[in-house]
PASEBA-1860 file (N, C-alpha, C; in nm, 3 decimals):
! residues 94
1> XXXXXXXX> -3.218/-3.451/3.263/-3.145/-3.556/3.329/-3.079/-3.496/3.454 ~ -3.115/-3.551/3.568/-3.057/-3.519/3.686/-2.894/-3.531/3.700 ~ -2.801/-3.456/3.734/-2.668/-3.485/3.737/-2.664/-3.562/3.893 ~ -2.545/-3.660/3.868/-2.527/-3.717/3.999/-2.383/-3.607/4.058 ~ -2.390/-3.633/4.177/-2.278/-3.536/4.249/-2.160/-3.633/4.239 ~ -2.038/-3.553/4.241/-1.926/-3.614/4.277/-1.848/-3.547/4.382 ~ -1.772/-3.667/4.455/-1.722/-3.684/4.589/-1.584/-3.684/4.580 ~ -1.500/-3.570/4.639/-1.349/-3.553/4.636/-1.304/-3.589/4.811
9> XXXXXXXX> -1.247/-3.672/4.796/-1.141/-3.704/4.912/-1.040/-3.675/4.896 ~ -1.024/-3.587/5.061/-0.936/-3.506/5.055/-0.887/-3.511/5.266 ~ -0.736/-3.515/5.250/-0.672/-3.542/5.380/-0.715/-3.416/5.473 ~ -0.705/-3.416/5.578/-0.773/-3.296/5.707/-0.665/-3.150/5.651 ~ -0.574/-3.218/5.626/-0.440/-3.101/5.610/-0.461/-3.028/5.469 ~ -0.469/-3.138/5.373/-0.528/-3.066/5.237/-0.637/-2.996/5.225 ~ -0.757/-3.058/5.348/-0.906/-2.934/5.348/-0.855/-2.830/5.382 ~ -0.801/-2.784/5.474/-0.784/-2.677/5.564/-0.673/-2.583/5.450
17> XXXXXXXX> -0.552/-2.635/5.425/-0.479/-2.555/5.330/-0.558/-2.469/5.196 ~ -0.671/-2.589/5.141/-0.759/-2.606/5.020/-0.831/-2.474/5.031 ~ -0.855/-2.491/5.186/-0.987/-2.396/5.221/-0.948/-2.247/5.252 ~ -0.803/-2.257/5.359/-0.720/-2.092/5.310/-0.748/-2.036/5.210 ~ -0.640/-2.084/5.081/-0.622/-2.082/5.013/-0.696/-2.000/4.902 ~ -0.865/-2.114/4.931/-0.954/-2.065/4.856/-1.008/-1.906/4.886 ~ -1.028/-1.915/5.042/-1.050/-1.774/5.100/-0.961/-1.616/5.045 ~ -0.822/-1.679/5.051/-0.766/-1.616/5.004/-0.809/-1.548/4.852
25> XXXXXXXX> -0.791/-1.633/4.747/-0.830/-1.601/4.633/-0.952/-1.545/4.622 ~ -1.048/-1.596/4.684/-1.162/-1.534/4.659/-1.240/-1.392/4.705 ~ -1.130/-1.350/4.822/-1.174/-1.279/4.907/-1.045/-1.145/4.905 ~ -0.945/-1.111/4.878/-0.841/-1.090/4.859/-0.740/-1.105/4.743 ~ -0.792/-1.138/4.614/-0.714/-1.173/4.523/-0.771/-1.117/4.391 ~ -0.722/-0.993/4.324/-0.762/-0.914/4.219/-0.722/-1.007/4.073 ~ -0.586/-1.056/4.110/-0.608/-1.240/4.005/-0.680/-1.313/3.985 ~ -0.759/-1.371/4.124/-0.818/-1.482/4.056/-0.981/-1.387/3.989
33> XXXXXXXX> -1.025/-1.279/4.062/-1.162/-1.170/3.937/-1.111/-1.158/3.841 ~ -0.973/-1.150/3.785/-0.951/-1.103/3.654/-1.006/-1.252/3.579 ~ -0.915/-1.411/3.612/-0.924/-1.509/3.557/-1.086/-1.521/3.569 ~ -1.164/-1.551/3.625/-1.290/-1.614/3.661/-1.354/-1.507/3.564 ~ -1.369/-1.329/3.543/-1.436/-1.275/3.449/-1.445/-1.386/3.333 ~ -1.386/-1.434/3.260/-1.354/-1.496/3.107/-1.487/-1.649/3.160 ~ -1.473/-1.670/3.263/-1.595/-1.770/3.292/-1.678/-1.779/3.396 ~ -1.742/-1.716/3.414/-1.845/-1.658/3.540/-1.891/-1.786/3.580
41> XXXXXXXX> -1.930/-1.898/3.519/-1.975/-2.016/3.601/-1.917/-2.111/3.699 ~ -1.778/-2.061/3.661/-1.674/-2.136/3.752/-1.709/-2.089/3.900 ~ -1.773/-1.956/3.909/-1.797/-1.954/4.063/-1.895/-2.035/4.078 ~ -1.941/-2.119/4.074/-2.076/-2.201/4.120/-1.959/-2.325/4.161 ~ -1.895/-2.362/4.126/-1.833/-2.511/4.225/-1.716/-2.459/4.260 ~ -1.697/-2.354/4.303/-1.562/-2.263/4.393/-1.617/-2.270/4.424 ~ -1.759/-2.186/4.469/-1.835/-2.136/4.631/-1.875/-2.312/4.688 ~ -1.940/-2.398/4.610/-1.979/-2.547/4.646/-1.835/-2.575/4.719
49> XXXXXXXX> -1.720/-2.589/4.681/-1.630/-2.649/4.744/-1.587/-2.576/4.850 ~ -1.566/-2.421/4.876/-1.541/-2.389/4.979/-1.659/-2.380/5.075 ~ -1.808/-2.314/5.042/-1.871/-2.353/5.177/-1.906/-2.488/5.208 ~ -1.874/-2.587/5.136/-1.851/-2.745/5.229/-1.719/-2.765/5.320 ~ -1.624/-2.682/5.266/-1.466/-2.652/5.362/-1.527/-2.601/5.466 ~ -1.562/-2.488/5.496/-1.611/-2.405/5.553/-1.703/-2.500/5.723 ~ -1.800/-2.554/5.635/-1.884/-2.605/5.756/-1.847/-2.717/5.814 ~ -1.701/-2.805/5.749/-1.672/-2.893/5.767/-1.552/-2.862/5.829
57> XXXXXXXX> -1.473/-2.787/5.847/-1.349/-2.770/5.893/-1.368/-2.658/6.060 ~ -1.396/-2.731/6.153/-1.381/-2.583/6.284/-1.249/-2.594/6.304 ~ -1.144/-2.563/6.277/-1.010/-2.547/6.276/-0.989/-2.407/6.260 ~ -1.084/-2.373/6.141/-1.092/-2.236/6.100/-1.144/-2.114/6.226 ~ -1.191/-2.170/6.355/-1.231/-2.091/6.409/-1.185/-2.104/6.537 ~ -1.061/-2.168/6.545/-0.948/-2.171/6.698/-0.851/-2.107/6.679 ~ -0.864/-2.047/6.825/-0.752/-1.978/6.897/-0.586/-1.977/6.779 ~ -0.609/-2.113/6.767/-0.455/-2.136/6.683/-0.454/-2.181/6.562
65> XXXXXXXX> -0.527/-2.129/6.518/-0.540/-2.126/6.302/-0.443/-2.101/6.289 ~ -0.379/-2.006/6.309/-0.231/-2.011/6.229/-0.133/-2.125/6.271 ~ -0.164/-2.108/6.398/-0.010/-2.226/6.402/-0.060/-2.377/6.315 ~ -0.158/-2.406/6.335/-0.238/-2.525/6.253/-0.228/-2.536/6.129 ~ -0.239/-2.383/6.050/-0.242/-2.359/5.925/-0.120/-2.432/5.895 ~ 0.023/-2.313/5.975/0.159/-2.341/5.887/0.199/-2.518/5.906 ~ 0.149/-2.567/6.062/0.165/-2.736/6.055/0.092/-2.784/5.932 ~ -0.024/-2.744/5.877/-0.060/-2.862/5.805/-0.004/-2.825/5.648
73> XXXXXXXX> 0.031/-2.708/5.644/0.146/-2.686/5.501/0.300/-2.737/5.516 ~ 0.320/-2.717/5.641/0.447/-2.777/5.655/0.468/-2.941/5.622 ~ 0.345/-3.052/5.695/0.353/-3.203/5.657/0.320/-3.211/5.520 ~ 0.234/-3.130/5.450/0.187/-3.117/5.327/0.339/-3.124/5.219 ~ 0.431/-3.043/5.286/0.525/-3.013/5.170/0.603/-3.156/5.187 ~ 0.655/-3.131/5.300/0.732/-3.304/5.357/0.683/-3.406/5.296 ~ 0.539/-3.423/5.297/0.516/-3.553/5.175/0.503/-3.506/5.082 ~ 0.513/-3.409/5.022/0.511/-3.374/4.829/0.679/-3.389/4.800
81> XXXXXXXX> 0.750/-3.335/4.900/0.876/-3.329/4.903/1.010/-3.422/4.945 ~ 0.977/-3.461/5.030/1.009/-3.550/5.048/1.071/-3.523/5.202 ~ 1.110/-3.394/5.222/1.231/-3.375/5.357/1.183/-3.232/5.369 ~ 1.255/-3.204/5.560/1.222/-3.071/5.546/1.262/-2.950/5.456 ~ 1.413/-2.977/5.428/1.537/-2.881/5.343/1.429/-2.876/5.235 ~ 1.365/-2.946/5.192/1.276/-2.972/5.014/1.164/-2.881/5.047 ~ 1.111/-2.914/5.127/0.960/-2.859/5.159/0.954/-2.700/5.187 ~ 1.109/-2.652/5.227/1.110/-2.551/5.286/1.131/-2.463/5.125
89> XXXXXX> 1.165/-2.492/5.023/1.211/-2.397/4.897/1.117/-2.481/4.776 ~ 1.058/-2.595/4.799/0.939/-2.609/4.747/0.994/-2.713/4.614 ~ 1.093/-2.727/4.602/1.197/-2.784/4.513/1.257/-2.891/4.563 ~ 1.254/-3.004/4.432/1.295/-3.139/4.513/1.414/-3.128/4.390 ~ 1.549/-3.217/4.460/1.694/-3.264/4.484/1.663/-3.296/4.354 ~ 1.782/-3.241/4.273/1.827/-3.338/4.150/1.889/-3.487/4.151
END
């Protein structure tokens, strides 16, 4: 039986963070080889989701990735958070 694919929508700011992120771990991160040993197949839709980040995002390859980066974590936190004071310690107001 053929599997059908599934489709994640996801905001320009969440690809690009998503897609750090992933780089990070995957490329730089002696954590996430320890976790992934216990299930080796999990790399098959890590690598699917980041090289679709990858070819889909040229953000990753301007002059100003970083400043782009920290803007799109910064609106990222502001709407999880609600304000900048929140977004900045990652912790929302009792």
């Amino acid at each position: 039986m053929a599997e059908e694919p599934i489709a994640i929508k996801l905001t320009r700011d969440q690809a690009l963070v998503l897609s750090d992120w992933l780089y990070q771990a995957m490329h730089r991160s002696d954590v996430l080889d320890d976790l992934l040993k216990t299930d080796r197949a999990v790399w098959s839709p890590i690598y699917a989701i980041s090289g679709t980040l990858e070819r889909t995002l040229t953000e990753i390859f301007t002059p100003d990735y970083d400043e782009r980066m920290k803007a799109a974590r910064q609106r990222l936190l502001v709407e999880m958070y609600g304000s900048d004071d929140e977004a900045e310690t990652g912790e929302t107001a009792s």
